[in-house]
Short mmCIF file of the C-alpha atoms (twelve columns), coordinates in Angstrom:
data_MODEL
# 
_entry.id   MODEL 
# 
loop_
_atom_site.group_PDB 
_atom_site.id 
_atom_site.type_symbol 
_atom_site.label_atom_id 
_atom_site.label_alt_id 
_atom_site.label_comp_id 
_atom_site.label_asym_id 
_atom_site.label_seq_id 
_atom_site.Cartn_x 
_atom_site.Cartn_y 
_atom_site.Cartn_z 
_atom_site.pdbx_PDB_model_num 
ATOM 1  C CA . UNK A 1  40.905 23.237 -21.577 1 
ATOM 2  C CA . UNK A 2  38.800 22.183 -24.428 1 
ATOM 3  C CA . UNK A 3  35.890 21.630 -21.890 1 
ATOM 4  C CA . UNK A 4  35.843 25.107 -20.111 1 
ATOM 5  C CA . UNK A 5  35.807 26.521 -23.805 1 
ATOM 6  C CA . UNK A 6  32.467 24.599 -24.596 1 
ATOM 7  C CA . UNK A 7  31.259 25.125 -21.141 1 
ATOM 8  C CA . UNK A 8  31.592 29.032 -21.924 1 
ATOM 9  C CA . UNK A 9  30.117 28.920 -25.531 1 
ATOM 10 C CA . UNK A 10 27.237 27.273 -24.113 1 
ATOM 11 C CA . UNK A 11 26.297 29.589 -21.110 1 
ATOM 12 C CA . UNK A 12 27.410 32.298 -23.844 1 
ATOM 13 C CA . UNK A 13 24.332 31.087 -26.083 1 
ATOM 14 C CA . UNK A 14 21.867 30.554 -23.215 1 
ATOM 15 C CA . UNK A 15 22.739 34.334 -22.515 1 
ATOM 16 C CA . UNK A 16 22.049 34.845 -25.834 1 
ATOM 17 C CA . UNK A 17 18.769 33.152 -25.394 1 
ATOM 18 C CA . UNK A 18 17.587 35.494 -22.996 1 
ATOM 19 C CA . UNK A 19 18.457 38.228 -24.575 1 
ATOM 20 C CA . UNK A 20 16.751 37.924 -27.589 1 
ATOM 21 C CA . UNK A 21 13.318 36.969 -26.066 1 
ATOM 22 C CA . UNK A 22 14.128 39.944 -23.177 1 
ATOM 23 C CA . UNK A 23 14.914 42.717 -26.413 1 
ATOM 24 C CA . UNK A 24 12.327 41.537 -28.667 1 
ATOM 25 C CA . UNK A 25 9.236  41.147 -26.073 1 
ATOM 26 C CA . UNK A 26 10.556 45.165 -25.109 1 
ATOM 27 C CA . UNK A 27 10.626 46.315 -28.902 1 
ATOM 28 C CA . UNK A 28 7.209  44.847 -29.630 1 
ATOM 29 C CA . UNK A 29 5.541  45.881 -26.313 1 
ATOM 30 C CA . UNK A 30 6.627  49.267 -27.006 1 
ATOM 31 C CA . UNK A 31 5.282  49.542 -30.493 1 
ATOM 32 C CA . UNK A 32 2.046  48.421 -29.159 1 
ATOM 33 C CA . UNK A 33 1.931  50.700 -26.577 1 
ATOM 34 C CA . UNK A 34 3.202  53.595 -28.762 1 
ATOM 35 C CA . UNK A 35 0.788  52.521 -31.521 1 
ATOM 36 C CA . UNK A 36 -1.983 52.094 -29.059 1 
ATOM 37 C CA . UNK A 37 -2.230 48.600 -30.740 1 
ATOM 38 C CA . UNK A 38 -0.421 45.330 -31.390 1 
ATOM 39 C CA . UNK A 39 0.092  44.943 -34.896 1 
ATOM 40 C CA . UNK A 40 -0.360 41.433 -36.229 1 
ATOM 41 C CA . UNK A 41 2.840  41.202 -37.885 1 
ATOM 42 C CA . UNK A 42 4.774  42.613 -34.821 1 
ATOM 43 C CA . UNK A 43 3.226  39.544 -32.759 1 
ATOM 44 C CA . UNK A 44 3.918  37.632 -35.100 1 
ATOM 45 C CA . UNK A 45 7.535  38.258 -35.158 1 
ATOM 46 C CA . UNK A 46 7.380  37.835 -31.379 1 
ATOM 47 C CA . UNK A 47 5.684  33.986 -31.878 1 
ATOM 48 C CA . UNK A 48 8.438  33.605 -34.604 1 
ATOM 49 C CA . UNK A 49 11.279 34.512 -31.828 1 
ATOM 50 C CA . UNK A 50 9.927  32.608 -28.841 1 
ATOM 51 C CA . UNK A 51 9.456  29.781 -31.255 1 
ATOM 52 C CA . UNK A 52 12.853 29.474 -32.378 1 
ATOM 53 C CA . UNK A 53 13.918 30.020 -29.254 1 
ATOM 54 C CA . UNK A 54 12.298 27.097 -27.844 1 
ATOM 55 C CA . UNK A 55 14.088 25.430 -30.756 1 
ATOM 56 C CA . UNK A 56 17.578 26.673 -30.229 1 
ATOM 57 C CA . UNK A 57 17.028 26.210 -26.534 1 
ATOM 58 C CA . UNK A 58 15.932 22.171 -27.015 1 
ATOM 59 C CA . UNK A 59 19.623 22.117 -29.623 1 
ATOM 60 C CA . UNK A 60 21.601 23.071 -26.469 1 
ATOM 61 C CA . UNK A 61 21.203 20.237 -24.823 1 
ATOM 62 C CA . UNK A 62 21.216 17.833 -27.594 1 
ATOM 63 C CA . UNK A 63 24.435 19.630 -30.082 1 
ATOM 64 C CA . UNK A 64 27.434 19.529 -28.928 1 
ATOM 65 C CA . UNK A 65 28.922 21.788 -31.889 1 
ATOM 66 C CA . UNK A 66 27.871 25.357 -30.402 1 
ATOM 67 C CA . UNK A 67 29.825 27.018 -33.310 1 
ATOM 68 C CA . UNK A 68 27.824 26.365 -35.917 1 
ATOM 69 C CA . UNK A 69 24.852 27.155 -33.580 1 
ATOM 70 C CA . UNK A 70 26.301 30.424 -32.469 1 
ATOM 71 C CA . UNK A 71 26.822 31.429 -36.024 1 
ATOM 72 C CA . UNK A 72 23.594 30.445 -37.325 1 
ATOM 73 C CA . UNK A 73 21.419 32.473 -34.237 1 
ATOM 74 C CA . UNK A 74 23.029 35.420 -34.918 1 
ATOM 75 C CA . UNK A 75 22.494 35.645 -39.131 1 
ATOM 76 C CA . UNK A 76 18.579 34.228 -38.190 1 
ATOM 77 C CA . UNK A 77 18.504 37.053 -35.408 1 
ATOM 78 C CA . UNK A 78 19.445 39.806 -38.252 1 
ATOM 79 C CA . UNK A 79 16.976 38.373 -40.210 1 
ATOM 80 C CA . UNK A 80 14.429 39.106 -37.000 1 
ATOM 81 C CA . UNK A 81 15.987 42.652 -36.842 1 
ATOM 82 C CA . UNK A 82 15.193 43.066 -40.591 1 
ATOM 83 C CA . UNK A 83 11.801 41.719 -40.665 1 
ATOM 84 C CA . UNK A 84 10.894 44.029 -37.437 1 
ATOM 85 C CA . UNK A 85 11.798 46.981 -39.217 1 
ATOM 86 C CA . UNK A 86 9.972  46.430 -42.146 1 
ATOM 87 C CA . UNK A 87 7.026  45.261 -40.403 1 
ATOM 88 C CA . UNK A 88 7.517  49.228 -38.464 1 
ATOM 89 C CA . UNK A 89 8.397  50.918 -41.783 1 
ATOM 90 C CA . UNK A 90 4.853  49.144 -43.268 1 
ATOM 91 C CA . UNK A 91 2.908  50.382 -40.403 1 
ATOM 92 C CA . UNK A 92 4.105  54.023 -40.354 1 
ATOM 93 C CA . UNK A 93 2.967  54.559 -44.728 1 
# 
């Protein structure tokens, strides 16, 4: 039982993965589309998240503790969120 329930954590944090580097590249490519621009904070945000991605991706196959993994992606991905904003609040003054 114990294996199935690391089996789905993982697969639930490769989905999360995906996700982040699927919403992110969107956000960004629609602020520089909207601005008519990229903005060089907004890219790099988006070098920030397909680093760390590369990083969480490479601690999948080595961790076996997904918790603490799962836990920490999400608090550094609201610290993405926040930085985006700011960097779109900056832009708009």
């Amino acid at each position: 039982m114990a294996e199935i329930a690391i089996t789905d954590r993982r697969r639930w944090l490769l989905r999360l993965l995906y996700v982040r580097l699927t919403v992110f590249t969107i956000f960004v490519a629609a602020d520089a589309v909207r601005k008519g621009r990229w903005s060089p904070d907004m890219m790099a945000l988006l070098g920030v998240v397909y680093l760390l991605s590369a990083v969480w991706f490479g601690l999948i196959r080595i961790n076996q503790s997904y918790v603490w993994q799962s836990y920490t992606q999400i608090v550094v991905d609201l610290f993405l969120i926040t930085w985006m904003e700011i960097g779109r609040a900056s832009c708009r003054e």
